[in-house]
C-alpha positions as CSV (number, residue, x, y, z in Angstrom):
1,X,10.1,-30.9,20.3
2,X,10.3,-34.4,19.3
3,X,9.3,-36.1,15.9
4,X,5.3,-35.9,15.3
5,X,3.5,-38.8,15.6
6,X,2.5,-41.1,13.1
7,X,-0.6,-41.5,11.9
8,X,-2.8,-44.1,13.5
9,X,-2.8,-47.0,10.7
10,X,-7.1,-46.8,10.7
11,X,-6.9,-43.2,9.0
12,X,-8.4,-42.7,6.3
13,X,-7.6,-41.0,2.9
14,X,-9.9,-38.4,3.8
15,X,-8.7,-37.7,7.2
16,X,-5.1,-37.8,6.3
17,X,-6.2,-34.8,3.4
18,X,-8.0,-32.9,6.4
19,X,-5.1,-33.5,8.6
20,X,-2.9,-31.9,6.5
21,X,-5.1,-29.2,4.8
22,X,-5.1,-28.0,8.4
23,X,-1.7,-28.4,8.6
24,X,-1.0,-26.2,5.7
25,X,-4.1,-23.8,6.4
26,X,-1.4,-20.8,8.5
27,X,0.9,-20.9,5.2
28,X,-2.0,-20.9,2.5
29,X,-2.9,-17.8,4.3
30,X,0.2,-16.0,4.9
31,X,0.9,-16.4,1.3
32,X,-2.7,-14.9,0.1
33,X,-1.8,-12.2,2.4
34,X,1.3,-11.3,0.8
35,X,-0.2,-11.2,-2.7
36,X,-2.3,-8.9,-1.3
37,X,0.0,-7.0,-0.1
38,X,1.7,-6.5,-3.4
39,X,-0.8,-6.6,-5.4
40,X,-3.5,-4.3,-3.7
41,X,-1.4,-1.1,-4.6
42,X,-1.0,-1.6,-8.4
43,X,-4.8,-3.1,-8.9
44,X,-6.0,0.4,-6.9
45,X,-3.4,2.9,-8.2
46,X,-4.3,1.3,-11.9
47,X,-8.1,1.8,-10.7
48,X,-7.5,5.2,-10.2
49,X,-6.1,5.7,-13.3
50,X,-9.1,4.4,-15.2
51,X,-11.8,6.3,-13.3
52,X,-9.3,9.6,-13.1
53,X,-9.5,9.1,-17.4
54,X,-13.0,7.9,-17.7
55,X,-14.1,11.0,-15.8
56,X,-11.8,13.6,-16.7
57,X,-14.7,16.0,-18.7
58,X,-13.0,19.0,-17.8
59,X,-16.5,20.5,-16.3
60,X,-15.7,20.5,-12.9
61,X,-13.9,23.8,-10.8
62,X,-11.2,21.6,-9.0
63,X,-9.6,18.4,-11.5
64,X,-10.7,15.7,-9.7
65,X,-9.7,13.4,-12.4
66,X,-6.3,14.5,-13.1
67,X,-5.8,14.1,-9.5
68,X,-6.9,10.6,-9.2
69,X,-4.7,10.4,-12.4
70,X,-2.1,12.1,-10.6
71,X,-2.4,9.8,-7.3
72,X,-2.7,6.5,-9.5
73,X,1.1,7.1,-11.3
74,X,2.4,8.4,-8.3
75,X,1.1,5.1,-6.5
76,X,2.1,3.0,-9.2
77,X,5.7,4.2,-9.3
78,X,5.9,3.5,-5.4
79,X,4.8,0.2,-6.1
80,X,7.7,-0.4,-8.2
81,X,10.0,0.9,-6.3
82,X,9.0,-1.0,-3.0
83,X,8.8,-4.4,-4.8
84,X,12.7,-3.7,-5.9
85,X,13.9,-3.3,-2.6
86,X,16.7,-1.8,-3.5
87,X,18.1,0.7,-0.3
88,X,19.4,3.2,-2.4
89,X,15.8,4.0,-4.1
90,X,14.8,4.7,0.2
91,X,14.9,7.8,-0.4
92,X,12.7,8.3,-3.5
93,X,10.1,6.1,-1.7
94,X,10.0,8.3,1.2
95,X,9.5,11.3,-1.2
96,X,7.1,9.8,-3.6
97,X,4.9,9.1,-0.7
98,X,5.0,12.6,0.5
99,X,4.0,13.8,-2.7
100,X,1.2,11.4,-2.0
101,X,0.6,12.3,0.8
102,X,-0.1,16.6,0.1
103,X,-2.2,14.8,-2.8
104,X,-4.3,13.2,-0.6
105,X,-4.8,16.4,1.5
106,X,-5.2,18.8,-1.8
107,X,-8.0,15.7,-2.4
108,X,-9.4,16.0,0.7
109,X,-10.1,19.6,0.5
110,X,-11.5,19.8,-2.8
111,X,-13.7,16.7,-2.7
112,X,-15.2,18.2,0.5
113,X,-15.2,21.7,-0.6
114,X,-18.1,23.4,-1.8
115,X,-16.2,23.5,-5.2
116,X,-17.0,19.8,-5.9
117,X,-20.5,20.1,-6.7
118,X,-21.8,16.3,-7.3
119,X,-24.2,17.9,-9.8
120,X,-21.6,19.7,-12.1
121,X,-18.7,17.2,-11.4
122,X,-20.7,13.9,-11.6
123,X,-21.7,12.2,-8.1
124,X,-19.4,9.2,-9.1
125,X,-16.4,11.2,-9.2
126,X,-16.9,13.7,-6.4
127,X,-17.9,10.6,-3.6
128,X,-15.4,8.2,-5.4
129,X,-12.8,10.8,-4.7
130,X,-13.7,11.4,-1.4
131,X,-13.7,7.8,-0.7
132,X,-10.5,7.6,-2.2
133,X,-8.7,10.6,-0.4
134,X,-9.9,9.7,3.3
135,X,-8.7,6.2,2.4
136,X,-5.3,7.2,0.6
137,X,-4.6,9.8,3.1
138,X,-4.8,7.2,6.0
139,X,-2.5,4.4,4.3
140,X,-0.3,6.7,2.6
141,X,-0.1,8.5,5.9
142,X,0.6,5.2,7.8
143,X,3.1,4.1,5.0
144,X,4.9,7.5,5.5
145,X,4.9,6.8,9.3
146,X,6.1,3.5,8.7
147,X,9.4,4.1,6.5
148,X,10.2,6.8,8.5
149,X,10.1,5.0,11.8
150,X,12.2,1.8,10.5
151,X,14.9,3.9,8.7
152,X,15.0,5.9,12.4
153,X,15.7,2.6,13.5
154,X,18.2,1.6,11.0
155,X,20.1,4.8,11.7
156,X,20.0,4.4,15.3
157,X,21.4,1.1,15.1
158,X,24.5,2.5,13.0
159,X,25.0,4.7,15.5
160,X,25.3,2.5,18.0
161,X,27.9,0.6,16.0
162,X,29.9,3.7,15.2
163,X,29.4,4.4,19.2
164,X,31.2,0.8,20.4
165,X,33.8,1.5,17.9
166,X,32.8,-0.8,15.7
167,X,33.6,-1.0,11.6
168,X,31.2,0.6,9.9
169,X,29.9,-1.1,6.8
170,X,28.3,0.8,4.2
């Protein structure tokens, strides 16, 4: 790959500025994808909080909203935890989403059981948990998947290492 090309003398300031908004376009978007990435969790988790207290009447069979409260905490603490990348706190990650994870599926049931009656329980609540369950149970489901599968990886690369009689480094 060789040097690019200059810029033909004749551009203008307005074509130079296009040139190089396109130019820059692939990392403008990489980086709105990764604050989207870190900050989809807390602004949802936070969201369930909010509705899981706004909600939380006590009138319903099943608690919806101390589930959604429940989920929220749980999804913030995960949050933190994956933002400090620390590989120690692995472990706790994997378990805090499991505990997500059975929430999701004790959601799941209720919300679709005949217990969550939208009339007793409030419509909002019963089809925003039921939004919410099918929707955590799939990412917290896929995020599960995912740790497991790259610390499967990690493992199996030590292993090889130990296998060549190489020095293990901890």
């Amino acid at each position: 790959m060789g040097r690019p090309s200059a810029p033909p003398a004749t551009e203008t300031a307005q074509a130079r500025t296009s040139r190089r908004a396109r130019a820059a376009m692939p990392t403008c978007i990489q980086a709105c994808m990764k604050l989207s990435h870190v900050s989809c969790p807390f602004v949802l988790s936070v969201l369930m909080i909010t509705v899981g207290f706004a909600t939380g009447g006590g009138s319903c069979e099943r608690n919806l909203s101390g589930l959604l409260v429940w989920f929220g905490t749980l999804g913030l603490m995960l949050g933190v935890l994956s933002c400090l990348g620390v590989a120690v706190l692995a472990s706790l990650r994997v378990a805090i989403a499991a505990a997500m994870l059975v929430f999701a599926v004790v959601g799941v049931a209720w919300s679709m059981g005949g217990a969550a009656d939208p009339a007793v329980c409030g419509s909002f609540l019963v089809y925003f948990s039921a939004t919410v369950w099918f929707g955590g149970f799939a990412v917290v489901g896929g995020y599960a998947a995912f740790v497991t599968a790259t610390h499967l990886l990690k493992l199996q690369r030590v292993d090889e290492q130990i296998q060549r009689g190489g020095i293990l480094v901890v």
